[in-house]
N, C-alpha and C positions, 0 to 999 in steps of 0.2 A: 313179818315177811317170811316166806318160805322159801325157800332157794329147792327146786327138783333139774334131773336131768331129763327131757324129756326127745326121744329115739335120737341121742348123742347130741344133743343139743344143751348146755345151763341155760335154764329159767326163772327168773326171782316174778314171785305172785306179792303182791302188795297183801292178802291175807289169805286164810286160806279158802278153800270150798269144797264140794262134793266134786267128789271123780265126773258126776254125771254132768254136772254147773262147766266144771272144766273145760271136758271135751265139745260141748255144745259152745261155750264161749270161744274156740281155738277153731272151730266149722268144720268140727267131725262129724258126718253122717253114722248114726249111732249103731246105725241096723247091720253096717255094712263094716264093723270093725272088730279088734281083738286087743283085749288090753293087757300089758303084761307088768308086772307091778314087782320091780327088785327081784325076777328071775321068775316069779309066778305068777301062770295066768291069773285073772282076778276074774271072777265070776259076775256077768251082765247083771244078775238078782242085788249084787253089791255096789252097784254105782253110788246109789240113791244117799247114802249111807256111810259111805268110806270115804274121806275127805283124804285129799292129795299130800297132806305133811305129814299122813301114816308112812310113806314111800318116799325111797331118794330117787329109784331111777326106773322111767317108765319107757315100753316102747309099745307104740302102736302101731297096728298091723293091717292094714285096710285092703278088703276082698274086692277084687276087680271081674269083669266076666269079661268075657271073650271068648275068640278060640282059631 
């Protein structure tokens, strides 16, 4: 199990996965967000790759348009 905080919320994952498996499982539009990983942003080239129980606390950041 991984226990993370994710934008002030606790969340326990039954195992772990990739940042990328994550977000898509949870119905983040990928194109349109910002990921911040224990105080730093994490770079979109590192989803693929960085699995979620590297980090305790995440916050996403999702771009809206308007005006």
């Amino acid at each position: 199990m991984v226990n993370i905080v994710l934008n002030g919320k606790e969340i326990t994952l039954e195992s772990d996965m990739t940042v990328e498996e994550f977000l898509l499982k949870f119905g983040f539009e990928l194109k349109f967000i910002a990921l911040e990983r224990d105080y730093e942003i994490l770079p979109r080239n590192m989803w693929q790759e960085q699995t979620m129980g590297l980090g305790k606390k995440y916050e996403v950041v999702e771009f809206v348009g308007g005006g």
